[in-house]
C-alpha positions in Angstrom: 225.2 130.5 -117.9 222.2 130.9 -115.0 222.0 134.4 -116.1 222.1 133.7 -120.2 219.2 131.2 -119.3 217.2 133.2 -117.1 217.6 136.4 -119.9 216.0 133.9 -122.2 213.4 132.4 -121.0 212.5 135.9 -120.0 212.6 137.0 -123.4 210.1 134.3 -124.7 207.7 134.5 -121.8 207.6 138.5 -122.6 207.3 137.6 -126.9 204.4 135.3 -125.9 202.8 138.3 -123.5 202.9 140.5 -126.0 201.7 139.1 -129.1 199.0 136.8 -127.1 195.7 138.4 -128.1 196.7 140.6 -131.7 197.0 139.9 -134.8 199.5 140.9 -137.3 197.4 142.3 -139.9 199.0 141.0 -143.5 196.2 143.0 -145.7 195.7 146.3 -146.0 199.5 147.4 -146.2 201.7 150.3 -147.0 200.7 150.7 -150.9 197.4 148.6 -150.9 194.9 150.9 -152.4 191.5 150.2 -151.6 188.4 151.4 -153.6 184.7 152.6 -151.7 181.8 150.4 -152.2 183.6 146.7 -153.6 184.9 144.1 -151.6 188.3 144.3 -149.9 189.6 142.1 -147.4 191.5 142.4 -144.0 194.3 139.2 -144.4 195.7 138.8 -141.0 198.1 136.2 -139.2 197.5 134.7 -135.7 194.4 134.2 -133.4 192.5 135.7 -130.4 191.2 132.9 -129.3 191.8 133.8 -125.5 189.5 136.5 -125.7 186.7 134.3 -125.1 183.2 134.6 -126.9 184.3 138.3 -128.0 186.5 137.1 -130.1 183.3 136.1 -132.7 182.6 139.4 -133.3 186.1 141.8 -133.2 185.1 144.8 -134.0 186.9 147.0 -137.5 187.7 150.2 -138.1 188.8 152.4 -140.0 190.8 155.6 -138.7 192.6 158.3 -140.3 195.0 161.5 -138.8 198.7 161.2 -137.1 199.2 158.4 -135.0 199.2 161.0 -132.2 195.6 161.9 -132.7 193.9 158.8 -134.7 190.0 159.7 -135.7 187.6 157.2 -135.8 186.2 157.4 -139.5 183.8 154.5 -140.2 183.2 151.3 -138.6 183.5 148.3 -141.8 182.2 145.7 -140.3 183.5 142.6 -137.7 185.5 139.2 -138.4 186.0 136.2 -136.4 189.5 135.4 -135.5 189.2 132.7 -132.6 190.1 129.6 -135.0 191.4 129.4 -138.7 190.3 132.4 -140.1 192.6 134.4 -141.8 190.6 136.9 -143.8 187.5 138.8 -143.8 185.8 140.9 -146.6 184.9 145.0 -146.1 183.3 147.3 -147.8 184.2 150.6 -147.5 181.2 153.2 -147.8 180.9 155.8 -150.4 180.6 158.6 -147.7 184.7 157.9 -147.2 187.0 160.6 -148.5 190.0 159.7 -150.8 193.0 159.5 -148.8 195.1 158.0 -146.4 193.4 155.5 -143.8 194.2 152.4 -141.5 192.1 150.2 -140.2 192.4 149.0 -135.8 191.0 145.5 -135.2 189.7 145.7 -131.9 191.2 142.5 -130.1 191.6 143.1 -126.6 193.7 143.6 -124.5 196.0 144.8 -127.3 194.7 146.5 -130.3 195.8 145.1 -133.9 196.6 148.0 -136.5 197.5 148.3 -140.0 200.0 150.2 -141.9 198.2 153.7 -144.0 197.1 153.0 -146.8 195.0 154.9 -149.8 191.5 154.5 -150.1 190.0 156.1 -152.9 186.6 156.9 -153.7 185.5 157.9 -157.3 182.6 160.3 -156.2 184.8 161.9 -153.8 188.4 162.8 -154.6 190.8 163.6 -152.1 191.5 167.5 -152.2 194.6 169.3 -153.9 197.6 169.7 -152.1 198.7 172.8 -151.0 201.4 174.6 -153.0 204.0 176.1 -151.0 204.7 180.1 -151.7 207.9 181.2 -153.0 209.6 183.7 -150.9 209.5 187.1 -152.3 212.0 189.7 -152.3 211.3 193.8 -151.3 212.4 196.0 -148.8 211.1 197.0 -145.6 212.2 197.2 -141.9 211.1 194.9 -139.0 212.0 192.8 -136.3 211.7 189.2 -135.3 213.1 186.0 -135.3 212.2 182.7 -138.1 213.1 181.6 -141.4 211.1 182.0 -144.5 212.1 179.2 -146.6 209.0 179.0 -148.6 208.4 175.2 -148.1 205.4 174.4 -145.6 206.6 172.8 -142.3 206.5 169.3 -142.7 204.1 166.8 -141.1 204.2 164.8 -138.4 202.2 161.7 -139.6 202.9 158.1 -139.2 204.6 156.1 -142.4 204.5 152.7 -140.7 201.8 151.1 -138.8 199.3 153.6 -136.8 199.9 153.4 -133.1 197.7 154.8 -130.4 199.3 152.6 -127.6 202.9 151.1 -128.5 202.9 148.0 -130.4 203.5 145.9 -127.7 201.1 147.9 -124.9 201.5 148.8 -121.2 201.4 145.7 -120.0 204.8 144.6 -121.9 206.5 147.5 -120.5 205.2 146.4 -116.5 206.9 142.6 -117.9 209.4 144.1 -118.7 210.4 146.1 -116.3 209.7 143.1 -113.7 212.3 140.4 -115.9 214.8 143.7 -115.4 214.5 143.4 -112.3 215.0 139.6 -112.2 217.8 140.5 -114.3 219.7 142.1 -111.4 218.8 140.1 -108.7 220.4 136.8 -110.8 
């Protein structure tokens, strides 16, 4: 029983650690499809009130690449989420590509980070894809090693939310770690 209630209240001091200063961003999503140079809006859940004045102007915006090497593309703008405010409008410029994009609200200490999702831009369309060569058949001699399945190796890129730190940050693995150790001692 001293160890079940020890485990959680552990558990909800760590939830409320984690989750204290981002936001869960509700708008872009997976399949949202935004278009350059109209209004779109960044829906999000939560507050960062605790960040003090900063939290007036958090800064957004918008990435694009694997989540193990995010590029900054464009910065859209700034929203205030220290008190009701659930939503902010963004324009994305016409000098943005078609493609896939997220956008990282820059709450601190955690960033806040949004799912890809397609931006397209009318003036600017994404480039083909690359079709993959089918293998061909002859004779020769050679040595090596590989396969030649004619298919291009497949990418690495995120399908859920784009993560340069883990979603829940150093600092919840150092909690963590410490209630672990609690853990044991109980």
């Amino acid at each position: 029983m001293k160890s079940t209630t020890a485990l959680t209240i552990t558990v909800v001091a760590l939830a409320s650690f984690a989750t204290a200063d981002m936001l869960k961003i509700n708008n872009p999503t997976d399949g949202t499809v935004w278009t350059t140079g109209v209004f779109n809006f960044v829906g999000w859940e939560g507050n960062c009130a605790s960040m003090g004045n900063d939290a007036k102007t958090v800064k957004v915006d918008l990435v694009n690449g694997p989540s193990t090497a995010v590029r900054y593309v464009a910065t859209l703008g700034t929203l205030d989420c220290s008190g009701s405010n659930t939503r902010a409008d963004m324009t994305v410029p016409s000098s943005v590509a078609s493609g896939q994009y997220a956008i990282v609200v820059r709450t601190s200490p955690e960033q806040s980070y949004t799912n890809s999702f397609q931006i397209n831009n009318p003036s600017s369309p994404a480039p083909p894809a690359p079709v993959p060569v089918a293998p061909t058949s002859g004779s020769g001699s050679g040595s090596g090693s590989g396969s030649s399945s004619g298919q291009f190796p497949s990418s690495n890129t995120s399908s859920g939310a784009v993560a340069l730190k883990s979603v829940f940050g150093s600092g919840f693995m150092v909690a963590l770690a410490g209630a672990a150790m609690a853990f044991q001692l109980l």
